[in-house]
Structure formats: C-alpha cells, structure tokens
C-alpha positions in Angstrom: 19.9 -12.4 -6.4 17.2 -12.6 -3.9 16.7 -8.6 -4.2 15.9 -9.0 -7.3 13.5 -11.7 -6.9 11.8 -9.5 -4.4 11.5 -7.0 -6.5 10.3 -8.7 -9.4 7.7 -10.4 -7.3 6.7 -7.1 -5.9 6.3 -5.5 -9.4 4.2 -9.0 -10.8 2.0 -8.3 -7.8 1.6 -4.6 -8.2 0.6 -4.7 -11.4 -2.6 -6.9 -10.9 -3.4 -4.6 -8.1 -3.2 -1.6 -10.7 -5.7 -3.4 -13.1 -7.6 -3.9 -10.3 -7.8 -0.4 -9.0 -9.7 0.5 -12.5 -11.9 -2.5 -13.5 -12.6 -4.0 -9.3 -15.6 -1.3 -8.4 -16.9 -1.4 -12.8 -17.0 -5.0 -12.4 -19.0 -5.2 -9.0 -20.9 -2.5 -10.2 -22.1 -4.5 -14.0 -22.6 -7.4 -11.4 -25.5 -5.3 -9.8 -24.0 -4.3 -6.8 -25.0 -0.9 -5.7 -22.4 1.4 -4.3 -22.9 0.4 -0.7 -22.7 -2.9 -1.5 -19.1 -2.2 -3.6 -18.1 -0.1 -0.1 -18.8 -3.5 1.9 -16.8 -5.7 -0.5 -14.4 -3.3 -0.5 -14.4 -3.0 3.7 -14.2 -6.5 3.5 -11.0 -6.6 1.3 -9.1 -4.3 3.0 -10.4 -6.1 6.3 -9.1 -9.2 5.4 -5.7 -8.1 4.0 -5.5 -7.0 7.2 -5.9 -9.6 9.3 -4.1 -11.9 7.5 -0.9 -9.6 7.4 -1.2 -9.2 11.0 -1.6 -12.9 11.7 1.1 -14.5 8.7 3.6 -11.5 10.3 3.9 -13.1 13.6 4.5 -16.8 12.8 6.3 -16.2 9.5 9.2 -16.5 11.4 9.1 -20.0 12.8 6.8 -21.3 10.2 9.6 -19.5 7.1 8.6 -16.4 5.5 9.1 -18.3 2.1 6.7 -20.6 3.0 3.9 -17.8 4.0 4.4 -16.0 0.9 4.3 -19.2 -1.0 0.7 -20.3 0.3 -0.4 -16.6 -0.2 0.5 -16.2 -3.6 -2.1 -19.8 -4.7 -4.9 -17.8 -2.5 -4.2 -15.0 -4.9 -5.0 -17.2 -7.8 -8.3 -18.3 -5.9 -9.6 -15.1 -5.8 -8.9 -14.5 -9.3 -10.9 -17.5 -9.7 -13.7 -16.9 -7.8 -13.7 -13.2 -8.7 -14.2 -13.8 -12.1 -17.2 -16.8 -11.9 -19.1 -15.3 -9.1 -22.1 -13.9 -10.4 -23.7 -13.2 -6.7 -22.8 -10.8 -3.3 -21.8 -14.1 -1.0 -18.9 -15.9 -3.4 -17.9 -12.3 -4.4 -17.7 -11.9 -0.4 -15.5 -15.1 -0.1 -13.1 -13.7 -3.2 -12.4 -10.7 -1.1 -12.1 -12.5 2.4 -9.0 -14.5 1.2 -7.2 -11.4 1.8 -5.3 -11.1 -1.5 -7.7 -8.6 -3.4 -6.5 -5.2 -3.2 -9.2 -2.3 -4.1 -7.1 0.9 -3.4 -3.6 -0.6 -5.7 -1.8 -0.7 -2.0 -0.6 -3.6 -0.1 -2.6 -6.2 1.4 -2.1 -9.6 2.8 1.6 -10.8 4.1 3.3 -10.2 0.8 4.9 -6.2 1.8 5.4 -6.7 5.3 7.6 -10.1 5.1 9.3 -8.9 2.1 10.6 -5.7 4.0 11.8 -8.1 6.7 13.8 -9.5 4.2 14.8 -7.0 2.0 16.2 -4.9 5.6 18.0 -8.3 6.2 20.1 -8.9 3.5 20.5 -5.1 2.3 23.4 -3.1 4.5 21.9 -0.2 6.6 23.6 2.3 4.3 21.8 1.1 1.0 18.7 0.4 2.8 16.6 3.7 2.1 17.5 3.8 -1.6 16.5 0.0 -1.9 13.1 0.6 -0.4 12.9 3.1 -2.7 13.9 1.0 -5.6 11.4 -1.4 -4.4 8.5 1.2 -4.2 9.7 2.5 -7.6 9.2 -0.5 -9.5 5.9 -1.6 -7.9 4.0 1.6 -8.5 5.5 1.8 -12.1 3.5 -1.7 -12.6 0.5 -0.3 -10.9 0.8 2.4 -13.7 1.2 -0.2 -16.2 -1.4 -2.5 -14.6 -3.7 1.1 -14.6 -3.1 1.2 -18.3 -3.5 -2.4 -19.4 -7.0 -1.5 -18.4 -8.0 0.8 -20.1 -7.5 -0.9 -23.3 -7.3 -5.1 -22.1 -10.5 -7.1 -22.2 -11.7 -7.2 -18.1 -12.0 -11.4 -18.7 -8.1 -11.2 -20.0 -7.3 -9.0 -17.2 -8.8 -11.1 -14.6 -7.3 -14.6 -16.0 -3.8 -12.7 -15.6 -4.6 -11.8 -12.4 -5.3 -15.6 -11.6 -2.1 -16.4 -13.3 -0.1 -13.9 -10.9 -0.7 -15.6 -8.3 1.5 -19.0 -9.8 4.1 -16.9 -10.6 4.3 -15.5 -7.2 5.0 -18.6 -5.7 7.7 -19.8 -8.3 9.1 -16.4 -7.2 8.8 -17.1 -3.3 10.0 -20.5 -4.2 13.4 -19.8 -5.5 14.6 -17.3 -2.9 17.6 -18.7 -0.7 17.5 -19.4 2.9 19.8 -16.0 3.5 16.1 -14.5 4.0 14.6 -16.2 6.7 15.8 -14.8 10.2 19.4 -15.3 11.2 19.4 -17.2 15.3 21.8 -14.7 15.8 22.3 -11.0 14.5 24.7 -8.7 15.5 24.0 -5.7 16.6 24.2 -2.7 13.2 27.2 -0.3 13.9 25.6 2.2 11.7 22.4 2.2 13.4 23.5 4.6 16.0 20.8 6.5 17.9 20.8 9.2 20.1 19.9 7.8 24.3 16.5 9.1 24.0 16.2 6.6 20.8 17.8 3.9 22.6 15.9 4.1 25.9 12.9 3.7 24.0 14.2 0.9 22.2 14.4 -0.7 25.5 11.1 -0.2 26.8 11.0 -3.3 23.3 7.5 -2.4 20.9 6.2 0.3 22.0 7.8 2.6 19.6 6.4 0.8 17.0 3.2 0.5 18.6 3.0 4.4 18.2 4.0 4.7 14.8 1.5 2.0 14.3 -1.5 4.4 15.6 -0.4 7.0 13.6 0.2 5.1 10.8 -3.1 4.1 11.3 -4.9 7.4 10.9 -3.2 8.5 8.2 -4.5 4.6 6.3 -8.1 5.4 7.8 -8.0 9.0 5.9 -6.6 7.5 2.7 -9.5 4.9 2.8 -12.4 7.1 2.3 -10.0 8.0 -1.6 -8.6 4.7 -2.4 -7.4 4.3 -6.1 -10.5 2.2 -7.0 -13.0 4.6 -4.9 -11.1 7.4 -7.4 -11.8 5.8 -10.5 -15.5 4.8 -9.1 -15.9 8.9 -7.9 -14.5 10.0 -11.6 -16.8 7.4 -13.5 -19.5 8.9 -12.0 -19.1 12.5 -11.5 -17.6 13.0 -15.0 -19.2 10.1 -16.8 -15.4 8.7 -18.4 -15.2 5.1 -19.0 -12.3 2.2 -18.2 -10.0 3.9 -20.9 -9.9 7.3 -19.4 -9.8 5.4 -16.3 -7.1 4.2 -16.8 -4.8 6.6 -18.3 -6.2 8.6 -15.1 -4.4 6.3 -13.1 -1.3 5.5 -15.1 -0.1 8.9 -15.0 -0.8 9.1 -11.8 1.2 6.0 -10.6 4.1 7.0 -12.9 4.6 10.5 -11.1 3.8 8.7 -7.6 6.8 5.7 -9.0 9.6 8.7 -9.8 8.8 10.3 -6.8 10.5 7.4 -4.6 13.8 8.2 -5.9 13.7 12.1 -5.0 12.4 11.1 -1.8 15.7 8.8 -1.0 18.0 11.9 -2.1 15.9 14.0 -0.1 16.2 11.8 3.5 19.9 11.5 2.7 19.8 15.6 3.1 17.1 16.6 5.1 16.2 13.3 7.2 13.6 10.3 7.3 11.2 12.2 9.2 11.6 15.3 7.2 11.3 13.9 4.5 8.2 12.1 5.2 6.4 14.8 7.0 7.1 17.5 4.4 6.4 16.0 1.4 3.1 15.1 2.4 1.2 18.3 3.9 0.9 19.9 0.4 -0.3 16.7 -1.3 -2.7 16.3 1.3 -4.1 19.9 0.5 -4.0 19.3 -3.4 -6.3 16.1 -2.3 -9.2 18.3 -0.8 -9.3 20.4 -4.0 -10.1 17.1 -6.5 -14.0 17.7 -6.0 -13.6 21.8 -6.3 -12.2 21.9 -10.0 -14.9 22.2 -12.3 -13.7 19.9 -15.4 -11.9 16.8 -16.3 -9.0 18.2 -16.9 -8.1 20.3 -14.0 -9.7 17.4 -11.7 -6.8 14.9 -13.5 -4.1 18.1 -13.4 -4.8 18.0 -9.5 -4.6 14.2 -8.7 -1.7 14.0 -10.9 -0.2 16.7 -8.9 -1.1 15.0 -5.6 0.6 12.2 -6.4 3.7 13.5 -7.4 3.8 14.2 -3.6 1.8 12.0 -1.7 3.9 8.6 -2.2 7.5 10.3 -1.2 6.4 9.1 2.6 6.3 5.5 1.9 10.3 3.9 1.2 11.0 6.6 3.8 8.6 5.3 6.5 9.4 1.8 5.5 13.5 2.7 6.1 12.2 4.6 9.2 10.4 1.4 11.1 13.1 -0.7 10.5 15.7 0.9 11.5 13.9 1.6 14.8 13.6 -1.6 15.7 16.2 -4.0 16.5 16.6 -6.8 12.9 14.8 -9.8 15.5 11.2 -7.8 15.8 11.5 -6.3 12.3 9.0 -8.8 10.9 6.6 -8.2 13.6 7.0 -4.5 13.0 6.6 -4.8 9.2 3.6 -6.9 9.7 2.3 -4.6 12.5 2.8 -1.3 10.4 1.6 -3.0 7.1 -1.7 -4.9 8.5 -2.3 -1.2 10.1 -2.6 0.5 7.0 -5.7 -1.9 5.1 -7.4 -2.6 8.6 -7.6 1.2 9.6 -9.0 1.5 5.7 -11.3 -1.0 6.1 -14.6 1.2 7.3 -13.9 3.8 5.1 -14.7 2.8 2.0 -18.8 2.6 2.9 -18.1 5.8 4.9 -17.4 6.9 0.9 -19.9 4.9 -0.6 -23.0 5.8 1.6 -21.4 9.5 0.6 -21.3 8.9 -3.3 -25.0 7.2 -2.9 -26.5 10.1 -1.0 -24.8 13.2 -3.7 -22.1 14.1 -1.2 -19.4 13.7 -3.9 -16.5 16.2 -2.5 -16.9 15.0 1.5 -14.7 11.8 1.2 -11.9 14.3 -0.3 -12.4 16.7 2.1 -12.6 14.6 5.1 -9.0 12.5 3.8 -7.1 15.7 2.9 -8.2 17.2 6.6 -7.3 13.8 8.6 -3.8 13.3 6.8 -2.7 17.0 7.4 -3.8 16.1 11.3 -1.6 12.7 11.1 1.3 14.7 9.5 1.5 17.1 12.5 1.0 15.1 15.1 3.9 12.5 13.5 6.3 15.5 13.4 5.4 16.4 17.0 6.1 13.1 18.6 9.0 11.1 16.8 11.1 14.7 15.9 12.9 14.0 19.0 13.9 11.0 18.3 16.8 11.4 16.2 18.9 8.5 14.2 22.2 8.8 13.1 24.3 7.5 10.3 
C-alpha cells in the first residue's frame, strides 16, 4: 500500500513539474523578465531545491520523513500561490526560494530523496531496481502528460492545479504507515553481497557516496545549461513555436524518456548497474550536441526525441546503484546527498544559458552539456568499475 502511495504522489508531483517545464520561462518572460533575469529565477529555483533537500535529508530521520514531506507539499501550494499573483522580480524571487518550483521537470526539494529512502526500505533488494524503475516510469509519463496539458490548458488553470498539488501531496504523505520511517534496528541485506574491495570502502562510512555525489554533480551542472524549461525557452525562440508545439515537444519526449526506465531495469539485470548507466548515456549525450546543428523543426524535435529515449535509462539505475552502496541506516542521507547534488550543481547554469541565448550564442549551451556529460560518463566508468556488487 505505501508503494503505491509513493508512486501516486510522485506522479501528482511530476506532472506539475511537466506543465511547468512549458509555461515557467513564457510566463516570466510575459511578466517582463528578460532572459537573464528568467536564468536568475531559474538559478534561484534550482538553488533552493537544493538546499532544502540537502538540509530536510539529514533531520528527516528524527524529525519523520512523513512529516518533512508533509510541510513540503503546503510550501508547494505557496508557490503556486505566489507564482501566479506576483506581478514583479522580488515575490517571483520568493515563489522560487521555497524550494518547490521546479524549472528543468526534475526533482527538487525533499520530495525524491526521502521517498527513495523509503521506497529501498520497504521494497526487497531483489525487486528494488525494477521498482525504481516503476517509480521513474510513472513520474516522467506525468511530466509528458503535465507537458501536454500545456499546450492546450489555460496557464491561470494550470497554475491553480499546480496550487492544488501541493494539498494533495500532503493527504498522500499523510496516509502512509509508520513501516516507512527508519527501523532502530536493520539487519544487515543477505543479497547485498559485495566483493572486499566494495566492503572496505563501505567501512571507510560516506565517502563512497561522497564520490558518486561529485560526479553526480557534474553530470547535473552539464544538464543545467539544457534543462526542459531552458529547451522549450531555446525552441520558442529559435524557431518561433508557441505553448502548443511546446508542449507536444515535450510530451513526446517524456513518454520515450518514461518507457525507457523499464528497458533500462532489463538491461542492469544482464549487463549490470554501472553498465547500464554508463552506456546508455554516451550516445544520448552526443545526440544532445547535435539539437542546435539540424536546420528545421522537425529534425531538431527528431533529435531531442531521440536523446531522450537514451538519456533517462541512467536514473532508476543510479537511484538502485546509491542505495545499495550504502548500508539501509545512511540511505536517507545518501538520497538527500545525491538528490540536493543534482539541482545545486544546476543552479549556475541556467544564466550561463541565458547570458548565451541573450548574446546569439544559441548552439553553445548544447555543445557545452553534451561535451561535460560524455566527460562525467568516463570518468564514472573509470572509478566505480571496480567496484563490483553482486546478487
């Protein structure tokens, strides 16, 4: 039962952050922001959803993860609130502080990183991979259907169901059982068997997950500069398409990135976690760097589209990945490490993009994030291959 909660939480959330990925940088943009400005607010978002992951992670425990996610879920429906009355730069600037406004359609605030705590609590080690995936699946289908509702949804609806999100979250959080707070006492996973290099870095305690952490956090910083509302912002203008077009831009490209999860857990039951992630990813990241070469709409859509049939196969994996690396006591800290990471490292890229966009230099954001991931890819290979778990 409280899987399913999870999951129906994660999807409720997901799909405002899909409508948000289309209408977020429009909307700032009809308010009289320039582009720079939309980069800051954006910085800021990302910022925030950082800090407050990385903060909420480590107390969730002894404060109750419910109870975090709870509070978080009526800050989302303030910044629905104040996103949709503010008309100037400094209320817009406290919308996107909260920490609950998500510009690129990935996670921010607590919400992922306590909900993989639980879901890698109360899911056997077996099951976990394909439940991350399911998970993953279901929340970038309702970014594809949040993408959607966009293009055809008045923005003030839009918004107001955005506000109302944030209710529902909590009646979620609200009705999941005590099973997914932390247990005093866990015994140790039979199946998570590692190999004595694995375990002696498990004994030197967080390191390993400060490393993926670092790493993690390059590969975020590249994907900031081409976050899914910079995308739609970079198509508006370079090819002049509105909300609708928008929209079904980023529909089809959150449905091929929502299939994608379950190959990915079929592939990492044959070819391995790492493998899996690593390998999936280098060609999307070269797909990436060609958006700004194709001449026309179409082949510019054919691309993306492409890219993300690729690109997301990394994410359940990595998510199975950190926690079974980590012992089940330091798996919310790890979550909330990994996951505040990924929207902090963001969080200067977007004016990198926007100072780009403003200035004419359309294809360097692509160019620079396609380059950068390719880098991370490697050097993740190169480090954690010989660390090897076993089933």
């Amino acid at each position: 039962m409280s899987q399913a909660v999870i999951v129906i939480a994660r999807a409720v959330r997901t799909l405002t952050y899909g409508i948000l990925s289309v209408v977020l940088a429009v909307l700032l943009a009809d308010k009289g922001l320039s582009p720079t400005l939309v980069g800051i607010l954006f910085t800021v978002a990302l910022a925030a959803g950082a800090l407050w992951a990385a903060v909420l992670s480590q107390i969730a425990d002894r404060v109750g993860r419910r109870t975090i996610l709870m509070a978080a879920g009526l800050l989302t429906s303030l910044s629905a609130v104040l996103l949709t009355v503010a008309n100037g730069f400094p209320l817009l600037l406290v919308a996107v502080a909260l920490g609950t406004i998500s510009p690129s359609a990935a996670e921010v605030g607590p919400f992922g990183a306590l909900e993989q705590a639980m879901l890698a609590q109360i899911v056997a080690v077996k099951r976990r991979t394909r439940a991350f995936a399911v998970y993953n699946l279901v929340g970038t289908f309702a970014i594809a259907v949040g993408a959607l509702a966009a293009s055809f949804i008045s923005r003030g609806t839009l918004l107001w169901a955005y506000g109302l999100s944030g209710l529902i979250l909590t009646a979620c959080y609200a009705s999941l059982g005590p099973g997914v707070e932390l247990r005093p006492a866990v015994e140790p996973e039979p199946e998570a068997r590692v190999t004595a290099h694995t375990a002696a870095v498990r004994r030197q305690g967080f390191g390993i997950v400060e490393r993926l952490t670092a790493l993690f956090g390059v590969d975020a910083l590249a994907g900031g500069l081409v976050v899914q509302g910079f995308i739609a912002y970079w198509f508006h203008l370079r090819f002049g398409v509105d909300e609708r077009v928008l929209g079904e831009l980023l529909f089809g490209a959150n449905l091929l990135a929502a299939f994608s999860f379950l190959a990915a857990a079929r592939l990492a039951e044959r070819f391995g976690l790492l493998n899996t992630m690593v390998f999936t990813h280098l060609p999307s990241n070269v797909l990436l760097a060609l958006v700004p070469l194709m001449p026309t709409l179409p082949l510019a859509m054919i691309v993306l589209w492409l890219r993300f049939a690729l690109s997301q196969m990394d994410v359940p994996t990595r998510q199975a990945y950190t926690m079974a690396i980590v012992p089940p006591e330091e798996r919310t800290r790890a979550a909330g490490l990994t996951n505040a990471i990924r929207p902090g490292a963001q969080a200067l890229s977007p004016i990198i993009a926007g100072i780009a966009v403003q200035h004419a230099a359309f294809g360097l954001p692509f160019y620079l994030s396609g380059l950068i991931k390719i880098v991370y890819d490697l050097a993740l290979y190169k480090i954690f291959k010989p660390i090897k778990l076993q089933d």
